[in-house]
C-alpha positions as CSV (number, residue, x, y, z in Angstrom):
1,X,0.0,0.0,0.0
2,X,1.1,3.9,-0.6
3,X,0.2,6.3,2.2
4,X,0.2,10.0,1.8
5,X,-0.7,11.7,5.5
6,X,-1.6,15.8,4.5
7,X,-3.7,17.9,6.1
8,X,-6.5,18.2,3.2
9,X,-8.4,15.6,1.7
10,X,-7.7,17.8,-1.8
11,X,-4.5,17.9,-1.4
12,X,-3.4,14.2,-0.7
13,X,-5.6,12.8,-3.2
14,X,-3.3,15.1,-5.7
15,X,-0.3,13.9,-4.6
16,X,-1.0,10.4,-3.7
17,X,-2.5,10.1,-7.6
18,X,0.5,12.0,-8.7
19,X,3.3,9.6,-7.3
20,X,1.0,6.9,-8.7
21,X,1.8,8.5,-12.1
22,X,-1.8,9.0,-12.7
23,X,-3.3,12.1,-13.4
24,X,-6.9,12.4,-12.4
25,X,-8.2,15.8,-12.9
26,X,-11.7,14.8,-12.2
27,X,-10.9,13.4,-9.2
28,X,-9.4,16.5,-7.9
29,X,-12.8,18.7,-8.4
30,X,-15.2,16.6,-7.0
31,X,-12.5,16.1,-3.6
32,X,-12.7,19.3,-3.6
33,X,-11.8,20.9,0.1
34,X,-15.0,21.0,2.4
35,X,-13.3,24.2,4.0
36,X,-14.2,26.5,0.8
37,X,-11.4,28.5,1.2
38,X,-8.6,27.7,-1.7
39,X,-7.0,31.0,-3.1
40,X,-6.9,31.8,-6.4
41,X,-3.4,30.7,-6.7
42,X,-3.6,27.7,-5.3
43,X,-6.3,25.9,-7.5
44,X,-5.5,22.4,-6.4
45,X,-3.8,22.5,-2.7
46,X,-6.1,24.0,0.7
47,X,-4.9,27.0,2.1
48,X,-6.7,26.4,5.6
49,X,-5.0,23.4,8.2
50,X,-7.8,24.2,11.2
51,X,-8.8,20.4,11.2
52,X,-6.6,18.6,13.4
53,X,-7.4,15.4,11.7
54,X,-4.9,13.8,9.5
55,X,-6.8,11.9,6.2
56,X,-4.7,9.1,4.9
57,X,-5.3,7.9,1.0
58,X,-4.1,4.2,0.5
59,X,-3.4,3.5,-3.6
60,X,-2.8,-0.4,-3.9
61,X,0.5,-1.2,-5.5
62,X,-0.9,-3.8,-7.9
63,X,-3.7,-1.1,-9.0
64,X,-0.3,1.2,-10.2
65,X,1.1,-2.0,-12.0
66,X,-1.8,-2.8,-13.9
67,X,-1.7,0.7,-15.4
68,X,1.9,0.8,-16.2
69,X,1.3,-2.7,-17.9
70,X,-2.1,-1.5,-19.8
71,X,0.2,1.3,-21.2
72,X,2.8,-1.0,-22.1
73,X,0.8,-3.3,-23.8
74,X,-0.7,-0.4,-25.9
75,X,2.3,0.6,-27.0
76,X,3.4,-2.0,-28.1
77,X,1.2,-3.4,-30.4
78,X,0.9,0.2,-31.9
79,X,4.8,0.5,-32.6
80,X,5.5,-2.7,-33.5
81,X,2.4,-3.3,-36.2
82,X,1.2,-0.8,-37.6
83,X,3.3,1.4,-39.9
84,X,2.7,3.5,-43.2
85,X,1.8,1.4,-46.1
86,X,0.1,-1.9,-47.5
87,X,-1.1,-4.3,-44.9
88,X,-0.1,-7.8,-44.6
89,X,-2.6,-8.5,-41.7
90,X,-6.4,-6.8,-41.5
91,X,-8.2,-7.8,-39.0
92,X,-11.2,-6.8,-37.1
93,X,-9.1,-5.1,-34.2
94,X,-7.2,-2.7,-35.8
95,X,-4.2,-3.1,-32.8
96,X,-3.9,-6.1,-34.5
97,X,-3.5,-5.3,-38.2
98,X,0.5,-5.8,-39.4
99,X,2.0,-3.7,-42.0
100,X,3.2,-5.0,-45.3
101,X,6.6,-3.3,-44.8
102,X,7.4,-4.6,-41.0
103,X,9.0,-7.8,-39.9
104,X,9.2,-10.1,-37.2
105,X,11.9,-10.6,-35.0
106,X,13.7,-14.2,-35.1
107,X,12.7,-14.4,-31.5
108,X,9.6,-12.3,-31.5
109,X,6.1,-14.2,-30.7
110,X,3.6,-12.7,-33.4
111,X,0.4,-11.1,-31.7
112,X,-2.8,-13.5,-33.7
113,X,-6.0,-12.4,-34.4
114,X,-7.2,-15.5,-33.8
115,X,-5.6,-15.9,-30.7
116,X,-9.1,-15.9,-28.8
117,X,-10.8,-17.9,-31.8
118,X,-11.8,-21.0,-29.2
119,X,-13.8,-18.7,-26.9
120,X,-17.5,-18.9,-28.4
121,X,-17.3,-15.0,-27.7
122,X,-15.4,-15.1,-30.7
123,X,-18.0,-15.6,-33.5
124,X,-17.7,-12.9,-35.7
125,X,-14.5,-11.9,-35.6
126,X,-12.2,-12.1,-38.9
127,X,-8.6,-11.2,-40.2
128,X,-7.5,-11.0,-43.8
129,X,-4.2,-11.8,-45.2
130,X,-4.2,-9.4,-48.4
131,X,-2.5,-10.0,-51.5
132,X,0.9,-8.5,-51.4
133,X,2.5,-9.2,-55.0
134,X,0.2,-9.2,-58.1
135,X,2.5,-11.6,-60.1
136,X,2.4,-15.1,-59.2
137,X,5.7,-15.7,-57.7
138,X,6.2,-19.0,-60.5
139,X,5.5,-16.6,-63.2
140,X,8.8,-14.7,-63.2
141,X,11.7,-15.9,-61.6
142,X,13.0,-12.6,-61.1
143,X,10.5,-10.0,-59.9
144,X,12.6,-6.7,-60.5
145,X,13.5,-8.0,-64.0
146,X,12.0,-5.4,-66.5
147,X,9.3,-6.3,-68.7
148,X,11.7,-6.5,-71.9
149,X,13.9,-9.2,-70.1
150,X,10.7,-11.0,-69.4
151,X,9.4,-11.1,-72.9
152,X,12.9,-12.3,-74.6
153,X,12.3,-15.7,-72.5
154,X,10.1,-17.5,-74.6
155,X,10.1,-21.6,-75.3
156,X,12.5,-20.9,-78.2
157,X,14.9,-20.8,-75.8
158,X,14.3,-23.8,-74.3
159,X,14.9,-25.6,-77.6
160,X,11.5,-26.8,-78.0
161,X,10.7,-28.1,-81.6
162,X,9.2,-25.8,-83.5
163,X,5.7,-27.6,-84.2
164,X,5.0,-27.5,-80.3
165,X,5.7,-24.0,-80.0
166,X,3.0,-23.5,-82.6
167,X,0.9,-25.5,-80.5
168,X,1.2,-24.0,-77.6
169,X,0.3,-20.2,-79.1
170,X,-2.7,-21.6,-80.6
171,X,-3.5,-21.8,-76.5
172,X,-2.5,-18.5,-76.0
173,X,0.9,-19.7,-74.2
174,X,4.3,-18.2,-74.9
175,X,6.4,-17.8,-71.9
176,X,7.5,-20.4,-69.3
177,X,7.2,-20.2,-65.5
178,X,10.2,-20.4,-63.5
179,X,9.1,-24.1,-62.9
180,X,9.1,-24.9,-66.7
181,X,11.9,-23.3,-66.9
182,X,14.2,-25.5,-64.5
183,X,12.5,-28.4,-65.2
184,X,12.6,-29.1,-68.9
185,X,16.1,-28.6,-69.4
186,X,16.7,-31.2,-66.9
187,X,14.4,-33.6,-68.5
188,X,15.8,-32.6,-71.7
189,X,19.2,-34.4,-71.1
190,X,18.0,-37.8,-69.9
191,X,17.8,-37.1,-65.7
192,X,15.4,-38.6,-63.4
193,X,13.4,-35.8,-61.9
194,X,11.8,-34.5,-59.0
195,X,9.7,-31.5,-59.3
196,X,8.1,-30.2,-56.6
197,X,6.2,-26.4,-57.4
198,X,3.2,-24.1,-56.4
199,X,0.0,-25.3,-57.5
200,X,-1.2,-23.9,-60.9
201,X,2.7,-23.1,-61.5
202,X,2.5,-25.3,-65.1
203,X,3.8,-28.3,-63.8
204,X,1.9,-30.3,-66.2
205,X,3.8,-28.7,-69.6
206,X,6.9,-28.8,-67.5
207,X,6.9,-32.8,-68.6
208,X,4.9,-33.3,-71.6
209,X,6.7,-30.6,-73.8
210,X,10.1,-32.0,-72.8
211,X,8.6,-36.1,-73.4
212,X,6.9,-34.9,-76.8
213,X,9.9,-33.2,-78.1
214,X,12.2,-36.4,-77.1
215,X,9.5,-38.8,-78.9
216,X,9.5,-36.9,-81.6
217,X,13.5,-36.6,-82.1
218,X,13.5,-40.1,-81.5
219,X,10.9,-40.7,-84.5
220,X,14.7,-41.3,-87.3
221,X,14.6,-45.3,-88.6
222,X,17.2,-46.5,-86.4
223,X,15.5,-45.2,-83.2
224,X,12.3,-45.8,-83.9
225,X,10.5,-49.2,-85.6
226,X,6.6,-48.3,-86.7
227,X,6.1,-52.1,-86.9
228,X,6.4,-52.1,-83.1
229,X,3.9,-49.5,-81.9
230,X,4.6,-50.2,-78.1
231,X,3.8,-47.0,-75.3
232,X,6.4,-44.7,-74.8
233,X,5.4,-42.7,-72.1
234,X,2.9,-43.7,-69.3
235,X,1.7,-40.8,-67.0
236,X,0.3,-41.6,-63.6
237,X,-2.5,-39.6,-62.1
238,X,-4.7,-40.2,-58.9
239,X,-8.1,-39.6,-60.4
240,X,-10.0,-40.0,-63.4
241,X,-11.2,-36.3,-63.6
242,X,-7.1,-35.4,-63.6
243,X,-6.6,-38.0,-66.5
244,X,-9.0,-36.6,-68.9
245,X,-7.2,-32.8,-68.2
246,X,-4.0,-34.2,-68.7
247,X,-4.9,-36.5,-71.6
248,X,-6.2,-33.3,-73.2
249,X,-3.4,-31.3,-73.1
250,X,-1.4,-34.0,-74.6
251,X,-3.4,-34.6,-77.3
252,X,-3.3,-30.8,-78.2
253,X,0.4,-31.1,-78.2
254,X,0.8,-34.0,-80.1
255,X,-1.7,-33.3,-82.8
256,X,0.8,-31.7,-84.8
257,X,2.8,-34.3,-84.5
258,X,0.8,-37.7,-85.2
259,X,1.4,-39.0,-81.4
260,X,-1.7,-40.7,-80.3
261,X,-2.8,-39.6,-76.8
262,X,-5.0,-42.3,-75.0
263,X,-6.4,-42.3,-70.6
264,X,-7.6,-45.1,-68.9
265,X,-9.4,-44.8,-65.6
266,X,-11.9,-46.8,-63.2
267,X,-15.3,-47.1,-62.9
268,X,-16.4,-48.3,-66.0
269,X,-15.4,-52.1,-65.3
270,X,-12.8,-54.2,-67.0
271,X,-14.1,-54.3,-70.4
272,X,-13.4,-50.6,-70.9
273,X,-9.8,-51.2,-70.0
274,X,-9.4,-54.2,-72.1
275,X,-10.9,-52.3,-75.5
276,X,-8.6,-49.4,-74.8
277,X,-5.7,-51.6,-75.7
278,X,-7.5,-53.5,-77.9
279,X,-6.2,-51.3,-80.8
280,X,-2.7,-50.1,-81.6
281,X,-1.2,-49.3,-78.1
282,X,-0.9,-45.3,-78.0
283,X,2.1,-43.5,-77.6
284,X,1.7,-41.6,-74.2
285,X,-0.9,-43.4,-71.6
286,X,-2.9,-41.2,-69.2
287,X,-4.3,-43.4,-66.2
288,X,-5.2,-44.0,-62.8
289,X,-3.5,-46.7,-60.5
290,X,-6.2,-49.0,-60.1
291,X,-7.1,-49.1,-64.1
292,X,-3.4,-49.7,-64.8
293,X,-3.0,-52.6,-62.2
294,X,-5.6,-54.3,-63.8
295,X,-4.2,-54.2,-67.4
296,X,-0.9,-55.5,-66.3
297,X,-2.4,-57.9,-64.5
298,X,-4.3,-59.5,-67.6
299,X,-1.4,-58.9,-69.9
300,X,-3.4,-56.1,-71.8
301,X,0.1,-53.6,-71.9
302,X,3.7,-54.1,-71.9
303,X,5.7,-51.5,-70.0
304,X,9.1,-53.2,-71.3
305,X,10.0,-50.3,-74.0
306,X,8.8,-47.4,-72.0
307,X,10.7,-44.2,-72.5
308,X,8.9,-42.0,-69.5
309,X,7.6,-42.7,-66.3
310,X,5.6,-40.0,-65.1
311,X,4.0,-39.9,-61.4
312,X,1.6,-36.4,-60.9
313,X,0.2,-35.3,-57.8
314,X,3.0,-37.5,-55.8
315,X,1.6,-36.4,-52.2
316,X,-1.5,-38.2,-53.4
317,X,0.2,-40.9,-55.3
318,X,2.7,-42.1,-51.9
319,X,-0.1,-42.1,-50.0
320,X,-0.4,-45.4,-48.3
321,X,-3.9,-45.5,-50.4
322,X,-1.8,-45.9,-53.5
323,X,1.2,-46.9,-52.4
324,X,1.1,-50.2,-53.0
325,X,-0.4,-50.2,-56.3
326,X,2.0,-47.8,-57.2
327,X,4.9,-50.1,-56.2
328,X,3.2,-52.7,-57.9
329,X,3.4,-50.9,-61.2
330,X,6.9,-49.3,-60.8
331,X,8.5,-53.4,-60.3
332,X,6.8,-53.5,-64.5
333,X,9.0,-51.0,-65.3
334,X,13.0,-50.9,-65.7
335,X,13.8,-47.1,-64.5
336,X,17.3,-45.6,-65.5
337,X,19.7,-45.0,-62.7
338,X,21.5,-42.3,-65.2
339,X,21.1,-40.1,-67.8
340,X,23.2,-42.6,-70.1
341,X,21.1,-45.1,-69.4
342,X,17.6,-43.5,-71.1
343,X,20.1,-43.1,-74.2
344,X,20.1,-45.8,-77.4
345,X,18.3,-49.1,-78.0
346,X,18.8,-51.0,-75.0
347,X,17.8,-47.8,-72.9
348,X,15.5,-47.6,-69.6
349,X,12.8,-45.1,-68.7
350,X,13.2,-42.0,-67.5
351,X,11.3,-41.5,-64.0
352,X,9.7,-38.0,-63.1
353,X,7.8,-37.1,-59.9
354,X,6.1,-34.4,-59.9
355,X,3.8,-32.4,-57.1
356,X,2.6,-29.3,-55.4
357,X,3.6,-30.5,-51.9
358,X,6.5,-32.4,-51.6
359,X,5.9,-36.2,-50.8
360,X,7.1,-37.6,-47.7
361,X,7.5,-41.0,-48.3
362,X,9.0,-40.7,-52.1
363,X,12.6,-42.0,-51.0
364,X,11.4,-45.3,-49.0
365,X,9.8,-46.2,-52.8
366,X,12.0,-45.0,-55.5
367,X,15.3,-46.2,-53.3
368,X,13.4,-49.9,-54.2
369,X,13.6,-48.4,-58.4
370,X,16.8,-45.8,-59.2
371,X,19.5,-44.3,-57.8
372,X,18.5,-42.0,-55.3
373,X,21.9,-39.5,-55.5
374,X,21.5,-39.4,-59.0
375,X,18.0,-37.6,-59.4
376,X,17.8,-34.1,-59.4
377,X,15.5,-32.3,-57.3
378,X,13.5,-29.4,-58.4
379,X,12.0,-27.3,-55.6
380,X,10.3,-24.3,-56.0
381,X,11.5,-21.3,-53.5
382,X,8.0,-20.6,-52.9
383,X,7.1,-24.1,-51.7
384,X,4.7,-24.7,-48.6
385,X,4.7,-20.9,-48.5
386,X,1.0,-19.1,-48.4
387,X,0.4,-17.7,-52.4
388,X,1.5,-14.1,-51.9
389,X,-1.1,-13.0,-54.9
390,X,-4.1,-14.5,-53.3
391,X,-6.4,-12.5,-50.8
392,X,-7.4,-14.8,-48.0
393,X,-9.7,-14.2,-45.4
394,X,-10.3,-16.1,-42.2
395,X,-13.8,-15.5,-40.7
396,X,-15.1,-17.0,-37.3
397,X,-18.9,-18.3,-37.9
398,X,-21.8,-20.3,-36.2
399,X,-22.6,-23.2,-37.8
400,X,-26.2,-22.2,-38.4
401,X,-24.6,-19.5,-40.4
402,X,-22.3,-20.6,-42.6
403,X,-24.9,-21.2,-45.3
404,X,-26.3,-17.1,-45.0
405,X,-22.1,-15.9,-45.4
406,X,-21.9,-18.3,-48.1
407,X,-24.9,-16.8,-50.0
408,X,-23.8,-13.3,-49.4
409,X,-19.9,-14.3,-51.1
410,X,-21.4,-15.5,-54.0
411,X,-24.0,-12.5,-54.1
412,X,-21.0,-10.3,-54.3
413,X,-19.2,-12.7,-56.9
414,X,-21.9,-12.2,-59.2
415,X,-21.9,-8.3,-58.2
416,X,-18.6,-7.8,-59.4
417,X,-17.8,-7.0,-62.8
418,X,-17.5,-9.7,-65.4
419,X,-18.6,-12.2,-62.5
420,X,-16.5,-15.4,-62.0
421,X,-16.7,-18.7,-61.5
422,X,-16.8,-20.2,-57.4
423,X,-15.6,-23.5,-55.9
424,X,-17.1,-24.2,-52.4
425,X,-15.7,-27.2,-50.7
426,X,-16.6,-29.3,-47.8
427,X,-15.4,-32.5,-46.4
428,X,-17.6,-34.9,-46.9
429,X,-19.8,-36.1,-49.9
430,X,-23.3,-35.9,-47.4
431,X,-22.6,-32.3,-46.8
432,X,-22.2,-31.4,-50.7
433,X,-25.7,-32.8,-51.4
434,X,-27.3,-31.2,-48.2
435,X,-25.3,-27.9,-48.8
436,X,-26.8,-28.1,-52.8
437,X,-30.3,-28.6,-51.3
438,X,-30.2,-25.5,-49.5
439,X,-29.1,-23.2,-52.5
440,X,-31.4,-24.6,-54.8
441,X,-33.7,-23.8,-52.5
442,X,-32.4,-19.7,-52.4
443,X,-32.2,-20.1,-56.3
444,X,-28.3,-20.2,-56.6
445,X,-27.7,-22.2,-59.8
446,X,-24.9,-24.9,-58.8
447,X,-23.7,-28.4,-59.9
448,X,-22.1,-30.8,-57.3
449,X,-19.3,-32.9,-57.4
450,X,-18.1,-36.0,-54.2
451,X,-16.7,-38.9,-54.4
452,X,-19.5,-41.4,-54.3
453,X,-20.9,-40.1,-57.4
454,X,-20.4,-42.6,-61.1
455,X,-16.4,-42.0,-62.3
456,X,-18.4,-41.4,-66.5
457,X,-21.1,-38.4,-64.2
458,X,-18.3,-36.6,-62.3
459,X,-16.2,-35.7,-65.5
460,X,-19.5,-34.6,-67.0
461,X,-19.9,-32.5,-64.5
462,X,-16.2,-30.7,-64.2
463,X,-16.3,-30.6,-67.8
464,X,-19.8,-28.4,-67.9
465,X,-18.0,-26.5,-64.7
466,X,-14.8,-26.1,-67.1
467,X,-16.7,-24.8,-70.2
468,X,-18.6,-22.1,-67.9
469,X,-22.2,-23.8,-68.3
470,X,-22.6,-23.4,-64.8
471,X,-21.0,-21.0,-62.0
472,X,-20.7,-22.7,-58.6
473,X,-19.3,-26.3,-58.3
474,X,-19.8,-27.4,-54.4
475,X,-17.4,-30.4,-54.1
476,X,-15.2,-32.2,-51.7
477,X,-11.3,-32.4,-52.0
478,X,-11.7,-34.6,-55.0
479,X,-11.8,-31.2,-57.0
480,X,-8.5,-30.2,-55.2
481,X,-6.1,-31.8,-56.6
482,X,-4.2,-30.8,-60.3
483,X,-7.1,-29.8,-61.7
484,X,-7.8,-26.4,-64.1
485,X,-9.8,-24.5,-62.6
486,X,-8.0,-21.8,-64.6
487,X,-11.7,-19.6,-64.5
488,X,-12.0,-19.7,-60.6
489,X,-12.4,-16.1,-58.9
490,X,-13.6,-17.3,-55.4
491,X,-12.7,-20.8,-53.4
492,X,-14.7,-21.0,-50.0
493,X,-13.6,-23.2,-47.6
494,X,-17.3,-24.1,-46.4
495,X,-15.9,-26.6,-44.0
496,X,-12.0,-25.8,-42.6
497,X,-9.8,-28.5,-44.6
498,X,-8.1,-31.2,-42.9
499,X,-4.4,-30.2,-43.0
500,X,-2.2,-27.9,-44.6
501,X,-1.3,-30.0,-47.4
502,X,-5.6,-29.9,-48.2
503,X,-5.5,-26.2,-47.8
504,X,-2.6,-25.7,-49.9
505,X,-4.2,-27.8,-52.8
506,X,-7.9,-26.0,-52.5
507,X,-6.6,-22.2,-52.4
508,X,-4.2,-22.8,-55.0
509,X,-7.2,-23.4,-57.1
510,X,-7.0,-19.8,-58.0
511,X,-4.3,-17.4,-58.8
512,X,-2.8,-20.2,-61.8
513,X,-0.5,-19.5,-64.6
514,X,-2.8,-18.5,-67.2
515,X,-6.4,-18.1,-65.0
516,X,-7.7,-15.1,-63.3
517,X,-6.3,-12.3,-61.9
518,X,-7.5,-11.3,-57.8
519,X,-8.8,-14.8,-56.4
520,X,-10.1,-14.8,-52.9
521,X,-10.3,-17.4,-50.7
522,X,-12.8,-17.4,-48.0
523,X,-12.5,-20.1,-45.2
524,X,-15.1,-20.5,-42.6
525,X,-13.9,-21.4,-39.0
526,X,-16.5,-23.0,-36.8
527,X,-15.0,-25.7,-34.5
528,X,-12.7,-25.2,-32.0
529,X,-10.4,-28.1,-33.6
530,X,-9.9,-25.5,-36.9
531,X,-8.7,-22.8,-34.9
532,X,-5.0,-24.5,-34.6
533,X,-4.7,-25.2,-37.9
534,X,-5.9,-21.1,-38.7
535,X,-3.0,-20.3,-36.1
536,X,-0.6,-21.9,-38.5
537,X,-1.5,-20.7,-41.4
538,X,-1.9,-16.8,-39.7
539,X,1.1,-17.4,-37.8
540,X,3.5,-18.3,-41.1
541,X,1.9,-15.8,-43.1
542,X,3.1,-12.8,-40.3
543,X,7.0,-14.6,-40.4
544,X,6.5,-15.1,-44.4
545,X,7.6,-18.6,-43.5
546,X,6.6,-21.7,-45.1
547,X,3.8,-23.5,-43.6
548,X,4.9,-26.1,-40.6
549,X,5.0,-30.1,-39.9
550,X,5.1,-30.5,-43.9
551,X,8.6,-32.0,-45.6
552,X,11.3,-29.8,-47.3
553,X,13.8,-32.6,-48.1
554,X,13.7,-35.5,-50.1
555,X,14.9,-38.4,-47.4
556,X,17.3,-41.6,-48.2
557,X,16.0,-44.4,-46.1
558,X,18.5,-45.5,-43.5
559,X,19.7,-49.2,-44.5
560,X,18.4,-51.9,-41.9
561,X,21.1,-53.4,-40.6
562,X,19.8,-55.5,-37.9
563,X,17.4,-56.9,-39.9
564,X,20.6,-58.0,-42.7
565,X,23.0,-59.1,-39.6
566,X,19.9,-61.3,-38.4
């Protein structure tokens, strides 16, 4: 406790406050002195010391701490925040907005806006992580090149023959992203690859163009028998919606050229499978694991003269879901263990792995198929990291009114000039028929698209979504992974994905090479089990780090040598 003994009750209140280091004006007029006879001069101190009773003031200590404390706190969130320019960080406190232009400390603990996100006092609060850059990082690899250095880099330099280039400008496509540009030189000279880059980054042309040129330079008479019309290149995707997009693309580029582009997927039984090969084998094979297990199994392909080997969407692919097929088909195959190797008659195939988030488990099953130390790895310096050209905003909502925000997004889609398309995912197939009930109901026009629907009804209906029949596509992560969705202005988040990996793949569903400019994503947080995974992805986005738990580094499995001494 403070004590102050003085001899007015004025005057002791003033000083006690004072050497409390709070100034209370108020205070001081309404304790004014009861004697009524302060001078002029002395406004705040009584003249008159007739009582003979002493007044003592007690000011708690801890009260004097919590002040000093309050004002620290204050200050500190305003100096080390907010500063003059863009913002990284808007929230709905502005104490708690961060400036594009200010960093963290190594040490320093970011302040969150969704700090308090668990408390049900919460609902309605929401932070946006703006758009900082409005060139994909994987478009340029340098961003303070000038636009003439930009436009000189076209895929003439890449030495691509000149019938694909004309292919790709009929699509409007004439310079290649940073990842096409690492990549198909590597490919190029014979290397087993592994690319890992953004979604949307071109991954897709960064190993056709490279496995159409080879095919065709390998089309002279000594290199190439047309008697023996065997598949050169097989292409491994993890659904049946991804096959047909690939497949396309292929068969744009290879039209010129008189490759024959074929996919295979499941769903339609083994008699499909069995007449896709019933004809002269095509030159590049697009197809899902299971549909390819079950042609090797009945002898209706031989993977003996395959030139490339080509795994897409690998964090899907080494999933212990298709793991095993996937080792199953790689022990057909006779991969190179060098660039010498994929050379002459007697070469091997050349094995690419490709993905948008870098596979964990890729070394225990390639060590089984190559060399390791002798495949190149192509990561992407942007990799894991939140899309820096992408506005996303986090908002804290009841359950019961996720389906009214929804409805007001899309409301302000449709608002905004020349519209867009929307992709609204949730995470499981029961909620994507319930949530379509309830718009057709408000009369937004929507298709749907889960897991449990026919394989030959779901590619009708991405396809219809694809060609702009219809605006809003409510799915389930099935729509997440490699597709184009090259029109997409809006992805909400209806329910809070899974994992980073699933959030990585659903917002980069806008902001591609080649699509829209300004995509949002919107992600609803209801449960308090989101709200950790939203503190991740708010707290790397403050450090401008890359998003944690996820792998960076391709891992050699460690040899087992108990089990060999045993």
């Amino acid at each position: 406790m403070h004590s102050v003994k003085v001899g007015c009750l004025a005057s002791a209140a003033s000083r006690a406050l004072s050497s409390c280091g709070v100034h209370c004006r108020e205070f001081l007029k309404v304790s004014a002195c009861s004697h009524g006879q302060c001078s002029a001069n002395q406004t705040r101190f009584c003249r008159s010391a007739a009582s003979p009773e002493v007044t003592v003031i007690r000011i708690p200590r801890d009260m004097q701490k919590h002040i000093e404390n309050v004002k620290q706190t204050r200050g500190k969130y305003k100096i080390n925040n907010i500063k003059a320019g863009k913002l990284l960080i808007q929230s709905k406190n502005p104490d708690l907005n961060q400036s594009a232009a200010y960093t963290l400390g190594k040490f320093e603990q970011p302040v969150l806006c969704s700090k308090g996100w668990k408390h049900v006092k919460s609902f309605g609060d929401y932070f946006t992580i703006n758009n900082i850059k409005s060139v994909a990082p994987f478009v340029v690899e340098n961003q303070n090149e000038d636009e003439e250095q930009r436009a000189s880099m076209t895929f003439h330099n890449l030495r691509i023959c000149k019938e694909l280039v004309e292919a790709l400008n009929s699509i409007n496509i004439t310079h290649p992203t940073t990842v096409q540009l690492q990549t198909i030189p590597k490919i190029m000279k014979g290397h087993n690859v592994l690319c890992a880059g953004e979604t949307g980054s071109g991954k897709t042309l960064s190993y056709l163009l490279p496995i159409v040129h080879r095919l065709q330079a390998e089309k002279e008479p000594e290199m190439y028998d047309e008697k023996e019309h065997n598949i050169r290149a097989v292409v491994l995707v993890p659904s049946r919606e991804l096959a047909e997009q690939v497949a396309a693309v292929s068969r744009t580029l290879c039209a010129p050229l008189g490759f024959v582009t074929r996919s295979v997927g499941g769903g339609r039984g083994v008699g499909h499978i069995k007449e896709v090969f019933k004809r002269d084998h095509p030159d590049i094979l697009v197809a899902t694991p299971g549909a390819l297990v079950k042609a090797l199994r009945r002898r209706y392909l031989d993977l003996s003269q395959l030139s490339f080997f080509v795994v897409d969407e690998a964090d899907t692919m080494f999933d212990p879901s298709f793991s095993d097929m996937l080792e199953n088909i790689l022990s057909h195959t006779d991969i190179a263990s060098n660039p010498k190797e994929t050379q002459g008659l007697s070469r091997k195939a050349q094995l690419l792995v490709v993905g948008a988030t870098f596979p964990g488990g890729v070394g225990e099953v390639l060590s089984q198929v190559t060399d390791l130390g002798s495949m190149v790895v192509i990561k992407s310096k942007m990799l894991h990291f939140l899309m820096p050209h992408v506005k996303q905003t986090f908002l804290k909502v009841k359950g019961s009114d996720k389906i009214l925000e929804l409805n007001q997004a899309l409301k302000l889609l449709q608002q905004k000039q020349g519209g867009g398309a929307a992709l609204v995912f949730c995470n499981k197939s029961a909620t994507v028929n319930w949530l379509g009930y309830l718009l057709e109901e408000m009369g937004v026009k929507h298709a749907r698209l889960q897991g449990e629907m026919p394989a030959a009804v779901r590619a009708g209906i991405f396809k219809s979504f694809q060609k702009g029949l219809v605006d809003v596509l409510i799915c389930t992560d099935i729509a997440s992974r490699g597709l184009d969705t090259s029109r997409v202005h809006l992805v909400v988040n209806y329910d809070a994905p899974e994992s980073h990996t699933d959030y990585i793949h659903r917002a980069g569903r806008v902001g591609r090479a080649g699509g829209v400019e300004d995509g949002e994503v919107l992600s609803f947080v209801t449960h308090a089990w989101d709200v950790e995974l939203v503190q991740k992805i708010e707290t790397a986005a403050r450090r401008r780090s890359s998003l944690p738990g996820m792998e960076s580094e391709m891992r050699v499995p460690k040899p087992k040598v108990a089990e060999a001494e045993e």
